[in-house]
C-alpha positions in Angstrom: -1.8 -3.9 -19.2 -2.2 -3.0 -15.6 -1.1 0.4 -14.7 -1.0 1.5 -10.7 -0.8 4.3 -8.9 -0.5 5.8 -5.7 -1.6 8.6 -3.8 -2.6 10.3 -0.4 1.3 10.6 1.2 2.3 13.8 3.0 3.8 15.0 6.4 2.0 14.5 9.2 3.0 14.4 13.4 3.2 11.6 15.5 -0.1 9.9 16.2 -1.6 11.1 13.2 -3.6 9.4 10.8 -3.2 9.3 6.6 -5.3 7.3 3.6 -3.4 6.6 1.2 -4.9 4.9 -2.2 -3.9 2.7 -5.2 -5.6 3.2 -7.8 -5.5 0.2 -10.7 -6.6 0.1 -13.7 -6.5 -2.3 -17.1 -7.1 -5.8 -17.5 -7.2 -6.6 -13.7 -9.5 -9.6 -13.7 -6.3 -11.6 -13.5 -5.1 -10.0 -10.2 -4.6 -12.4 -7.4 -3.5 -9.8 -4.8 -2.6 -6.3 -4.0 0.0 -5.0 -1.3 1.5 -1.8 0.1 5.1 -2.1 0.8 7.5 0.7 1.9 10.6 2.0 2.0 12.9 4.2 4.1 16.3 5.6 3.3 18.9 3.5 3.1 16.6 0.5 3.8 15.5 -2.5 1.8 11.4 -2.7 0.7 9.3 -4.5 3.1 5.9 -5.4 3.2 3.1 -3.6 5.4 0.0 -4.9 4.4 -1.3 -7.7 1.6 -4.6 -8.6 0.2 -5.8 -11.1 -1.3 -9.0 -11.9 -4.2 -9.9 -14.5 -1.0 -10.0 -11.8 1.1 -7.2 -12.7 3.7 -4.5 -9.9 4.4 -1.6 -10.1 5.8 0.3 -7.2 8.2 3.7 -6.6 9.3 4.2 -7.0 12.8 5.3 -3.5 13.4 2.0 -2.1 11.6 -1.0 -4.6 13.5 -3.4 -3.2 14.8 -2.8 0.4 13.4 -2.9 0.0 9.5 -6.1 -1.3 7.6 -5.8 -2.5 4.2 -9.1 -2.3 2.3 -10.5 -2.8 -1.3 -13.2 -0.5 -3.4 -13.6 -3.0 -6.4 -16.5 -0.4 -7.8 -13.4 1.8 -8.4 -10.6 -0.5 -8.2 -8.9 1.0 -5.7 -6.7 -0.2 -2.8 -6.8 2.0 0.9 -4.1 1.8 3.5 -5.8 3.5 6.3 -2.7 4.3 8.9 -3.4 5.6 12.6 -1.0 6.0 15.6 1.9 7.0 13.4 5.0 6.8 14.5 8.4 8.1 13.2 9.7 4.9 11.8 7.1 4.8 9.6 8.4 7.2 7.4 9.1 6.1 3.5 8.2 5.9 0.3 5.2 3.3 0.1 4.6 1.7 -3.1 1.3 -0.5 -4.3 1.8 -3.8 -5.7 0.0 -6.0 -7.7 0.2 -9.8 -8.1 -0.8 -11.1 -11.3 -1.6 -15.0 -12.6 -0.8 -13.8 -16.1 2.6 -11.9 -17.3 4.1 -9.9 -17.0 2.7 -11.3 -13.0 3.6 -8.2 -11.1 2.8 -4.6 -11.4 4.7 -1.7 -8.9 3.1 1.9 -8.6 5.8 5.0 -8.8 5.1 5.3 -4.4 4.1 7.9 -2.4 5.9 9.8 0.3 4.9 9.3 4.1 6.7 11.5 6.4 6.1 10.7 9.9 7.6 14.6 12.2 6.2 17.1 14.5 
């Protein structure tokens, strides 16, 4: 079984930069893509970033060009590298994994950003 979880969230002021990190562990040779999505209060989940075992990703328009998403597969960890953050960026982001075989989708418990100065 596939367990996920997520860490590097905290409070930081506008511009700032954070790393957060998914780490995943079990059977993951079956994993066919990771993602970070988020989610502020009284909002719905939405994806930031997604990456695939081809290697393409996929951003949110509202997060190009100042979010990397980024794999370690020596430790089997996903990165979100954030820079230029801004206020609306604050939520809880969660990792996600993408699985061919069931139960085919894995969440982690999320980590808080909070975006103030």
């Amino acid at each position: 079984q596939v367990q996920v979880v997520e860490s590097g969230g905290g409070l930081v002021q506008p511009g700032g930069s954070l790393r957060l990190s998914c780490a995943v562990s079990g059977s993951t040779l079956s994993i066919i893509s990771m993602g970070w999505y988020r989610q502020a209060p009284g909002k719905g989940r939405k994806l930031v970033a997604l990456s695939t075992q081809g290697g393409g990703t996929v951003y949110a328009d509202t997060v190009k060009g100042r979010f990397t998403i980024s794999n370690d597969n020596a430790k089997n960890t996903l990165y979100l590298q954030m820079n230029n953050l801004k206020r609306e960026d604050t939520a809880v982001y969660y990792c996600n994994v993408q699985s061919s075989t069931a139960p085919y989708e894995k969440w982690g418990p999320g980590t808080q950003v909070t975006v103030s100065s």
